[in-house]
N, CA, C, O and CB atoms as a CASP TS submission, in Angstrom:
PFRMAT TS
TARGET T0000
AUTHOR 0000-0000-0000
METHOD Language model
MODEL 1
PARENT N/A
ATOM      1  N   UNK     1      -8.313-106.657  37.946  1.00  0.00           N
ATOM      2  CA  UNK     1      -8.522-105.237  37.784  1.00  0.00           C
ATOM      3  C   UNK     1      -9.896-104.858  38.352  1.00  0.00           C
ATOM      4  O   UNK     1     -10.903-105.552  38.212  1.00  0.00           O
ATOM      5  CB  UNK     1      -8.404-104.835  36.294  1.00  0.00           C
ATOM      6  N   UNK     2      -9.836-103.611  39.051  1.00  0.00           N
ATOM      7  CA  UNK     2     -11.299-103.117  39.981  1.00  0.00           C
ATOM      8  C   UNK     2     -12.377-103.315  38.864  1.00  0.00           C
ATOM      9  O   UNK     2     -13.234-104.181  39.033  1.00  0.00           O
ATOM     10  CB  UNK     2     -11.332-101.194  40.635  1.00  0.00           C
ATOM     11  N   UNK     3     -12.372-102.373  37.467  1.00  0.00           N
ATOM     12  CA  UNK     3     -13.188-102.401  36.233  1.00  0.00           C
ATOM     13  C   UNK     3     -14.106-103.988  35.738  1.00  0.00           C
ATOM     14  O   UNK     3     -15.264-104.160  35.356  1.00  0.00           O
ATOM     15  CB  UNK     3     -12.020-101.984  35.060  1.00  0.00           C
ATOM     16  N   UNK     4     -12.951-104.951  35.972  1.00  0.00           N
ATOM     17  CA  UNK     4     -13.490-106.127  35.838  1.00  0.00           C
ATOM     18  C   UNK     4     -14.272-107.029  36.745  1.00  0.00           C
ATOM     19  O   UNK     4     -14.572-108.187  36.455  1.00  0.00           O
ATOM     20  CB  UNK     4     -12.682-106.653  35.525  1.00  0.00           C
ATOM     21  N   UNK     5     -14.693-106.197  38.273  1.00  0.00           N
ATOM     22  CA  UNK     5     -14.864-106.976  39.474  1.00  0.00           C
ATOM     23  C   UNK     5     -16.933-106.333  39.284  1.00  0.00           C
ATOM     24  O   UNK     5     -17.466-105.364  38.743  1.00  0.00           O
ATOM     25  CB  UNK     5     -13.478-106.299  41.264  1.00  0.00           C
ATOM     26  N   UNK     6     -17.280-107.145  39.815  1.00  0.00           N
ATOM     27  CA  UNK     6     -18.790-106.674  40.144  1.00  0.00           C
ATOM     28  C   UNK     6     -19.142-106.820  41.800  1.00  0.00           C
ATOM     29  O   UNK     6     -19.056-107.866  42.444  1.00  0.00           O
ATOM     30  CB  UNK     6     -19.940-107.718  39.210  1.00  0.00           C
ATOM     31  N   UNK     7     -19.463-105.801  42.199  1.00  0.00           N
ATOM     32  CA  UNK     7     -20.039-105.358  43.816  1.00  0.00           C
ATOM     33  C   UNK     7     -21.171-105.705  43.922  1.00  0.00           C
ATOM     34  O   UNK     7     -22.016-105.174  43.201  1.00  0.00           O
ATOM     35  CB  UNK     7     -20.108-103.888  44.269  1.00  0.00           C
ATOM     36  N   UNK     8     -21.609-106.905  45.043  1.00  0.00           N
ATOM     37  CA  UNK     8     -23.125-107.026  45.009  1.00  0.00           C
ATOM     38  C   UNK     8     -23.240-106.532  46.369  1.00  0.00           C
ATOM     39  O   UNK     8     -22.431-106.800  47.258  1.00  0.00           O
ATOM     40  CB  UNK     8     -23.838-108.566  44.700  1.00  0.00           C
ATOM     41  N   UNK     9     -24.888-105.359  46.587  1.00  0.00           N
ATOM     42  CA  UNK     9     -24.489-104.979  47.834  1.00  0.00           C
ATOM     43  C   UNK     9     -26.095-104.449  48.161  1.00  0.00           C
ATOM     44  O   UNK     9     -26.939-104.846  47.358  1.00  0.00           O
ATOM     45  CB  UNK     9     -23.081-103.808  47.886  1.00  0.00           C
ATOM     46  N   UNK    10     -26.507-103.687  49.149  1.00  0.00           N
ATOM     47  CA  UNK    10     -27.997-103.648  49.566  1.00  0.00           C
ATOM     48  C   UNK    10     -28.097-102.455  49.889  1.00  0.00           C
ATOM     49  O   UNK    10     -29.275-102.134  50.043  1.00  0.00           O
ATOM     50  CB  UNK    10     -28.507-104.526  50.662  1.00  0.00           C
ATOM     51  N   UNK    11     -27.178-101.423  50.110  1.00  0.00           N
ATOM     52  CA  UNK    11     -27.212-100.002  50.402  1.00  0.00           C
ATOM     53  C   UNK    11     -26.267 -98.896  49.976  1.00  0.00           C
ATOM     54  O   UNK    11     -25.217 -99.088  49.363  1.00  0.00           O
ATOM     55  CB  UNK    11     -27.202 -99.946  51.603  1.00  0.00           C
ATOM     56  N   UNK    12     -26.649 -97.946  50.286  1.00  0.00           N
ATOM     57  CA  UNK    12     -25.676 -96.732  49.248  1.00  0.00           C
ATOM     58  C   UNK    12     -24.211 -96.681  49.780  1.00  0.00           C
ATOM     59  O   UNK    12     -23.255 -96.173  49.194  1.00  0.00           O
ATOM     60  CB  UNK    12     -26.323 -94.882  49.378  1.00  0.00           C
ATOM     61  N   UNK    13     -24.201 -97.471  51.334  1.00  0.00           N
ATOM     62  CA  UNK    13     -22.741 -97.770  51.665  1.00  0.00           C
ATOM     63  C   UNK    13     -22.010 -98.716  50.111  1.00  0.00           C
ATOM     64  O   UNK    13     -21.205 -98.362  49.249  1.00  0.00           O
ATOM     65  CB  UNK    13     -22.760 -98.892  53.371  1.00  0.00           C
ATOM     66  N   UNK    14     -22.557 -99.645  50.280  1.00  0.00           N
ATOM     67  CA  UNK    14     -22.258-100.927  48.973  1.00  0.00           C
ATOM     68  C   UNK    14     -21.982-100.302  47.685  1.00  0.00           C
ATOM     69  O   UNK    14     -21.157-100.735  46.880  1.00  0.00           O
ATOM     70  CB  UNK    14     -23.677-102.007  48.612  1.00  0.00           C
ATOM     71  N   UNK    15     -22.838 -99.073  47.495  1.00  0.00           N
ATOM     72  CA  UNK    15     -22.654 -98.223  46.094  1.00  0.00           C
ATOM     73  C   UNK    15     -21.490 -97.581  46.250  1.00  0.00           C
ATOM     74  O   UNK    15     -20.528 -97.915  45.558  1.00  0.00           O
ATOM     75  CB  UNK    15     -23.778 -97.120  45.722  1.00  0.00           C
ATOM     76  N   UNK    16     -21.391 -96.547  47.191  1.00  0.00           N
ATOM     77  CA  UNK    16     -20.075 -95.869  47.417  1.00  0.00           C
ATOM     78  C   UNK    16     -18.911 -96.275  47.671  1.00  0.00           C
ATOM     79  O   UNK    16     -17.851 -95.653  47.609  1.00  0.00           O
ATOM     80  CB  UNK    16     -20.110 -95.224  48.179  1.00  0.00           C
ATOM     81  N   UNK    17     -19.175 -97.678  48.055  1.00  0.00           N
ATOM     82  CA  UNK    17     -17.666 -98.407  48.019  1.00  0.00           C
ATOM     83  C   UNK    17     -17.404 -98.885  46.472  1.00  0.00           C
ATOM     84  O   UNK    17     -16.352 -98.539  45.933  1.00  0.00           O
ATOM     85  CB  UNK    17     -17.597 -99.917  49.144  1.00  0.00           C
ATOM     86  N   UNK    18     -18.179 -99.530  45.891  1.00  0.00           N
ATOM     87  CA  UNK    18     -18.048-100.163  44.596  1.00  0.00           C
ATOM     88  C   UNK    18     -17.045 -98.294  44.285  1.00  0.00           C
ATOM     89  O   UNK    18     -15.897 -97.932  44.540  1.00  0.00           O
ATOM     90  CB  UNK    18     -20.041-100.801  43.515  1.00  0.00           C
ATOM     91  N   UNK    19     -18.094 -97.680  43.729  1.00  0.00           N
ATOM     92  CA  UNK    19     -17.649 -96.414  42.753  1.00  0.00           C
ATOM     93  C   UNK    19     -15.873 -95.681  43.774  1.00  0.00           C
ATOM     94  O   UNK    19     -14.985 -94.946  43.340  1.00  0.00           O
ATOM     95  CB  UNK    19     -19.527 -94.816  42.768  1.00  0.00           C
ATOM     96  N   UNK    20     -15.967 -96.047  44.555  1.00  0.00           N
ATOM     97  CA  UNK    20     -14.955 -95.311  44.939  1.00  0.00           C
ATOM     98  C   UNK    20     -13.757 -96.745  44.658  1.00  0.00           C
ATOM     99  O   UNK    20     -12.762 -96.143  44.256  1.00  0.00           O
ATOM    100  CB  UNK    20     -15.229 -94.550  46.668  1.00  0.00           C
ATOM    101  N   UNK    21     -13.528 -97.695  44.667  1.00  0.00           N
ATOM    102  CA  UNK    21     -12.827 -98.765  43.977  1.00  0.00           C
ATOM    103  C   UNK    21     -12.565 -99.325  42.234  1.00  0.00           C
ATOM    104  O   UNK    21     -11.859-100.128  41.624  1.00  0.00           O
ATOM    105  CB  UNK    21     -13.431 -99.677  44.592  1.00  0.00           C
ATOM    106  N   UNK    22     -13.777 -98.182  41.925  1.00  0.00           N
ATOM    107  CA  UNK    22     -13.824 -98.308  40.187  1.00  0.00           C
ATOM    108  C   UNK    22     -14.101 -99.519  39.980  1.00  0.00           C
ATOM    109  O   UNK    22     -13.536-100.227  39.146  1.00  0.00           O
ATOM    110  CB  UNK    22     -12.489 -98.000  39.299  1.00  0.00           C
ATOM    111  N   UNK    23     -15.079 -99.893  40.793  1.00  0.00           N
ATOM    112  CA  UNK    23     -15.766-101.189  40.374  1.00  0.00           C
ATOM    113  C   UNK    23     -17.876-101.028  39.956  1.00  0.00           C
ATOM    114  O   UNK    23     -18.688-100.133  40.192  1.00  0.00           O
ATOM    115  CB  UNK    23     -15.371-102.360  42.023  1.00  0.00           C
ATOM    116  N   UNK    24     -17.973-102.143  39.402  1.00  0.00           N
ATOM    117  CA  UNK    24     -19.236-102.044  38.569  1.00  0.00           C
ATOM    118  C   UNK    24     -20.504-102.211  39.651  1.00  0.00           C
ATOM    119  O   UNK    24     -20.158-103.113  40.414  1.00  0.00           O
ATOM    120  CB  UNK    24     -19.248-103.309  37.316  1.00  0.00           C
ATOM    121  N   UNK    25     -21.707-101.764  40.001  1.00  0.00           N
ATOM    122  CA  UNK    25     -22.176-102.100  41.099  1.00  0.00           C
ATOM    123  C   UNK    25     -23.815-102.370  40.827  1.00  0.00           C
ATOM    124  O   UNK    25     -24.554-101.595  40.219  1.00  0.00           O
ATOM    125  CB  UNK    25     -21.782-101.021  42.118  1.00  0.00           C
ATOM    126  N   UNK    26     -24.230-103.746  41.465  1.00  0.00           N
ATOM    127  CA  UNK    26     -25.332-104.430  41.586  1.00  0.00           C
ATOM    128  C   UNK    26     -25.854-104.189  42.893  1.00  0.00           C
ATOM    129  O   UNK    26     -25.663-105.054  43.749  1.00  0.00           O
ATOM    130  CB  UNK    26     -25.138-105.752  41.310  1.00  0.00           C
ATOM    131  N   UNK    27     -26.328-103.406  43.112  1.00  0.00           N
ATOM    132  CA  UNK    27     -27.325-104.095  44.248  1.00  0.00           C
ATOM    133  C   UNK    27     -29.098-104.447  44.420  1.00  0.00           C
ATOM    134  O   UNK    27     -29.874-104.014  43.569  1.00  0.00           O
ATOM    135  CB  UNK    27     -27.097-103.222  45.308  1.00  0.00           C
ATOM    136  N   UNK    28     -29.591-105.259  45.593  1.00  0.00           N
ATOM    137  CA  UNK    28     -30.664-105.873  45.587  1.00  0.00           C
ATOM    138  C   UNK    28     -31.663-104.810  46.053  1.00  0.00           C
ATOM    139  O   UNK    28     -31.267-104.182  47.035  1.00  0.00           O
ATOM    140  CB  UNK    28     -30.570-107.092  46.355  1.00  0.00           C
ATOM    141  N   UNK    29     -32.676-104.516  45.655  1.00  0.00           N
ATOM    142  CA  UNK    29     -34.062-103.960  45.759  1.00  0.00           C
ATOM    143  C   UNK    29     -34.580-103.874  46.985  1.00  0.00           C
ATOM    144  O   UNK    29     -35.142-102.855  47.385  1.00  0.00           O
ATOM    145  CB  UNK    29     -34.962-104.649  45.057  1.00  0.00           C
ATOM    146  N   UNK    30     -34.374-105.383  47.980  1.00  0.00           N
ATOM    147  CA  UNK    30     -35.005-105.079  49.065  1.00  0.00           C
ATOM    148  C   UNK    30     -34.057-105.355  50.117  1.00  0.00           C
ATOM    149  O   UNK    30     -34.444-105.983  51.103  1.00  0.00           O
ATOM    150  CB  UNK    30     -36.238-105.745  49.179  1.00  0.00           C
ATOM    151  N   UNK    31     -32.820-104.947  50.026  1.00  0.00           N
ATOM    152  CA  UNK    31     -31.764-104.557  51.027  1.00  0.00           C
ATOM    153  C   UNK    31     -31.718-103.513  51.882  1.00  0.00           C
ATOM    154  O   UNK    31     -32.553-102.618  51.749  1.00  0.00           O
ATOM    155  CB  UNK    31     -30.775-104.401  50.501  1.00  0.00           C
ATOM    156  N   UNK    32     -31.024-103.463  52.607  1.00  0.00           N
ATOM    157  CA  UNK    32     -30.959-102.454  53.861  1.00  0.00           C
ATOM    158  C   UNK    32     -30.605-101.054  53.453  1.00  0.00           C
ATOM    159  O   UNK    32     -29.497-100.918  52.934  1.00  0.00           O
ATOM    160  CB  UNK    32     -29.850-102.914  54.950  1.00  0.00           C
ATOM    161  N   UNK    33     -31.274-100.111  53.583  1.00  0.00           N
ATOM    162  CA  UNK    33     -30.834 -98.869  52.472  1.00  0.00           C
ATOM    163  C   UNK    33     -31.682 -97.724  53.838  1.00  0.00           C
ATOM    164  O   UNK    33     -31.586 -96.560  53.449  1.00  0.00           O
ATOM    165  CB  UNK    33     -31.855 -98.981  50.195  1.00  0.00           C
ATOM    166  N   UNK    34     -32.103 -97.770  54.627  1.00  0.00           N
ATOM    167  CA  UNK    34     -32.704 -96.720  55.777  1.00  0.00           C
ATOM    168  C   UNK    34     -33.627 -96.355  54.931  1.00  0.00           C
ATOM    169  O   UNK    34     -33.624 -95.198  54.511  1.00  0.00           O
ATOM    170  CB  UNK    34     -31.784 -95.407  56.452  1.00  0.00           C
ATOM    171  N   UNK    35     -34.552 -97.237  54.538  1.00  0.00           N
ATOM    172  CA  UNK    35     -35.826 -97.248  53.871  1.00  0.00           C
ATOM    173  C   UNK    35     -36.052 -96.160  52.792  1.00  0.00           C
ATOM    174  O   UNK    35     -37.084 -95.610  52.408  1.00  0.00           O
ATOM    175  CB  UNK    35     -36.857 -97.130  54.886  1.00  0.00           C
ATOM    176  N   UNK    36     -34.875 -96.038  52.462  1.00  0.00           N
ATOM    177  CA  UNK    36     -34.719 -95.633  50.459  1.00  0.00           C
ATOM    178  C   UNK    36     -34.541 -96.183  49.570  1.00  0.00           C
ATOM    179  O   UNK    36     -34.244 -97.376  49.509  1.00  0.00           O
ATOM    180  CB  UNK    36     -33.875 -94.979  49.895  1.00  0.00           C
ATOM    181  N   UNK    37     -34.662 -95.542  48.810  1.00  0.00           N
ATOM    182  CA  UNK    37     -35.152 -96.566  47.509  1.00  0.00           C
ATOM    183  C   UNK    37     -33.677 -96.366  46.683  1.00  0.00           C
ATOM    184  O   UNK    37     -33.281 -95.407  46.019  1.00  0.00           O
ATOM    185  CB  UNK    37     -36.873 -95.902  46.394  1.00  0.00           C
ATOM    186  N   UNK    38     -32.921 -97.885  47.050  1.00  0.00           N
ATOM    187  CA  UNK    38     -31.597 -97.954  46.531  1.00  0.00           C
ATOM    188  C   UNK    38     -30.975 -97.264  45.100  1.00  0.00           C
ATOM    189  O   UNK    38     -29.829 -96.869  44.884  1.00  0.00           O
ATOM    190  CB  UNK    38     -31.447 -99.283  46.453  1.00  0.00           C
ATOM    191  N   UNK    39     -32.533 -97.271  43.933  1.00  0.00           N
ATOM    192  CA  UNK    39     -31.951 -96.663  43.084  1.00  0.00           C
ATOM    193  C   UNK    39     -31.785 -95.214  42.620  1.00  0.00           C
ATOM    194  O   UNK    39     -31.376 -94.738  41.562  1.00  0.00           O
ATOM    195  CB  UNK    39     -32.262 -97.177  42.420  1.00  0.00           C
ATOM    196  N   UNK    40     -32.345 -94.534  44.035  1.00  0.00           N
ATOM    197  CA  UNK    40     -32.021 -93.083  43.830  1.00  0.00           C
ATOM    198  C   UNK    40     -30.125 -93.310  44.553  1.00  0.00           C
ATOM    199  O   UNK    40     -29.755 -92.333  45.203  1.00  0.00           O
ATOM    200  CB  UNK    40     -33.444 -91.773  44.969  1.00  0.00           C
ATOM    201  N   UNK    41     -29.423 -94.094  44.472  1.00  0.00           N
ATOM    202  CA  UNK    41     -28.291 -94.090  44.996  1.00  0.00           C
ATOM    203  C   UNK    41     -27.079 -94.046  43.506  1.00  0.00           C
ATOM    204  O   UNK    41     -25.879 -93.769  43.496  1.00  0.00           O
ATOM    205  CB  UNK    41     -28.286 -95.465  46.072  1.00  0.00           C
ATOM    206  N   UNK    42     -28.015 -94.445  42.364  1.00  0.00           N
ATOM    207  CA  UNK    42     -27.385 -94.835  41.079  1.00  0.00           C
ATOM    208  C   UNK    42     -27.029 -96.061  41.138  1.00  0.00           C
ATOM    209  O   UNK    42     -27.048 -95.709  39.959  1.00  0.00           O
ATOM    210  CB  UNK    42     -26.287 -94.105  40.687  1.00  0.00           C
ATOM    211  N   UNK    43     -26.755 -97.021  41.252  1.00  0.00           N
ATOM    212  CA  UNK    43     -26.274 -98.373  41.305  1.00  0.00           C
ATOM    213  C   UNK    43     -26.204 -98.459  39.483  1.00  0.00           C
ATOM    214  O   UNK    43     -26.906 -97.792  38.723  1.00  0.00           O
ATOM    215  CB  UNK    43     -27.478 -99.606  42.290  1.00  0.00           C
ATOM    216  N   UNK    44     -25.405 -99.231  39.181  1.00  0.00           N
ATOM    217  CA  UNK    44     -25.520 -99.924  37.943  1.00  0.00           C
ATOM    218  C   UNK    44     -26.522-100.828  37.481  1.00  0.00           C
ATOM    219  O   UNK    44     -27.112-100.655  36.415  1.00  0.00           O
ATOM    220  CB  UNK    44     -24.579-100.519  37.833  1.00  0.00           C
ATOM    221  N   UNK    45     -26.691-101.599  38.097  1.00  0.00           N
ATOM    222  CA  UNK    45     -27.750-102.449  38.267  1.00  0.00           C
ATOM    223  C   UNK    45     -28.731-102.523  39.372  1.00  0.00           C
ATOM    224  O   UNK    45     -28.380-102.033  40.445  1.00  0.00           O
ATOM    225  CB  UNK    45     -27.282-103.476  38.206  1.00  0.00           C
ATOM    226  N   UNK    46     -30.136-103.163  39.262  1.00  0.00           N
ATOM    227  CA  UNK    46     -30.631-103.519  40.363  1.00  0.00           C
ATOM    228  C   UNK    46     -31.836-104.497  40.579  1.00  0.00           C
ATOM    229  O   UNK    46     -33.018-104.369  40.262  1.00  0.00           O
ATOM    230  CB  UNK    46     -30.843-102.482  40.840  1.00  0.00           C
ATOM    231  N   UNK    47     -31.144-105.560  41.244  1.00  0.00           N
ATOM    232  CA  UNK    47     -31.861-106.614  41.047  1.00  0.00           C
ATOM    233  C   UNK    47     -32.790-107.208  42.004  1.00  0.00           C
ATOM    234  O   UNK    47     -32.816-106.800  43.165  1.00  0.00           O
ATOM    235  CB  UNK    47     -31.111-107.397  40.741  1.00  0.00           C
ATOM    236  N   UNK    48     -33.691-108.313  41.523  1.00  0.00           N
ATOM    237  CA  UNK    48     -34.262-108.516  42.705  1.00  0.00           C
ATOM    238  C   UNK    48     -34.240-110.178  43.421  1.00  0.00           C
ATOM    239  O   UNK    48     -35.028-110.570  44.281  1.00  0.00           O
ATOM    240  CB  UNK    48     -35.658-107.986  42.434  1.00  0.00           C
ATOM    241  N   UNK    49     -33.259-110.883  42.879  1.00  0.00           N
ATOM    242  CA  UNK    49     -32.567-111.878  42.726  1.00  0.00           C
ATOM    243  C   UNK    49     -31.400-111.961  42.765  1.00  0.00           C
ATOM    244  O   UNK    49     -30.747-111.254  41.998  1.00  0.00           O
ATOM    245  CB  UNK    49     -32.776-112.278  41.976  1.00  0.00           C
ATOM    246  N   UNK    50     -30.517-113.156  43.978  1.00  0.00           N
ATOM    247  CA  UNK    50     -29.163-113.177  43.342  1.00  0.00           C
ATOM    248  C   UNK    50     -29.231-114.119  41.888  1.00  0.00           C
ATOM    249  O   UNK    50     -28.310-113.969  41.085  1.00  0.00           O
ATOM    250  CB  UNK    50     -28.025-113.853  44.510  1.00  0.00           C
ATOM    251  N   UNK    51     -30.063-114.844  41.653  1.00  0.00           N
ATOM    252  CA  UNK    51     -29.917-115.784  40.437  1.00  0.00           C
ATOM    253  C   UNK    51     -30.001-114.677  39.084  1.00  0.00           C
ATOM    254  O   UNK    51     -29.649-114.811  37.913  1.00  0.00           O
ATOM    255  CB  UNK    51     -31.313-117.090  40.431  1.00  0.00           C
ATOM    256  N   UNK    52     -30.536-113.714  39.712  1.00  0.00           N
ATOM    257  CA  UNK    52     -30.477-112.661  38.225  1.00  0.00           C
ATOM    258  C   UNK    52     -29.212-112.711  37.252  1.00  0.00           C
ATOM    259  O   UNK    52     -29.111-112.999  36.060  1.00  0.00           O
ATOM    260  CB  UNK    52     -30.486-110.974  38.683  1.00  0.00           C
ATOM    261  N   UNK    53     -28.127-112.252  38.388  1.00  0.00           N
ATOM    262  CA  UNK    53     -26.576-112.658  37.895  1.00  0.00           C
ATOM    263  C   UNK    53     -26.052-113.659  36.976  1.00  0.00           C
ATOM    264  O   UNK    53     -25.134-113.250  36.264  1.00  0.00           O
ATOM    265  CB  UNK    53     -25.909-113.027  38.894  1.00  0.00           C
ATOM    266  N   UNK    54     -26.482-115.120  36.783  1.00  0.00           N
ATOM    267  CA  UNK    54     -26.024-115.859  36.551  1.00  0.00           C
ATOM    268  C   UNK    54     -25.698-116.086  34.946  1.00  0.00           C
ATOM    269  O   UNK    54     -25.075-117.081  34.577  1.00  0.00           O
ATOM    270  CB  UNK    54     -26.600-116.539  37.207  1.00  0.00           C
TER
END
């Protein structure tokens, strides 16, 4: 189920796909975002590690 899946991703493309799939969305801090600051995108999370996840 989409609800149960987590999106790890680096830009507001990565956000807008998660939310438009009804999935939960992580992305990383210093990912590719056209030098914005990913969390004006809303993300669910935002990390600065993939080991954060674990």
């Amino acid at each position: 189920m989409p609800k149960d899946c987590l999106v790890v991703g680096d830009s507001i493309n990565d956000v807008e796909s998660a939310r438009s799939a009804g999935m939960t969305m992580a992305d990383v801090h210093y990912g590719y975002n056209h030098g914005e600051d990913i969390r004006m995108s809303k993300p669910d999370l935002v990390i600065g590690s993939l080991l954060e996840l674990v």
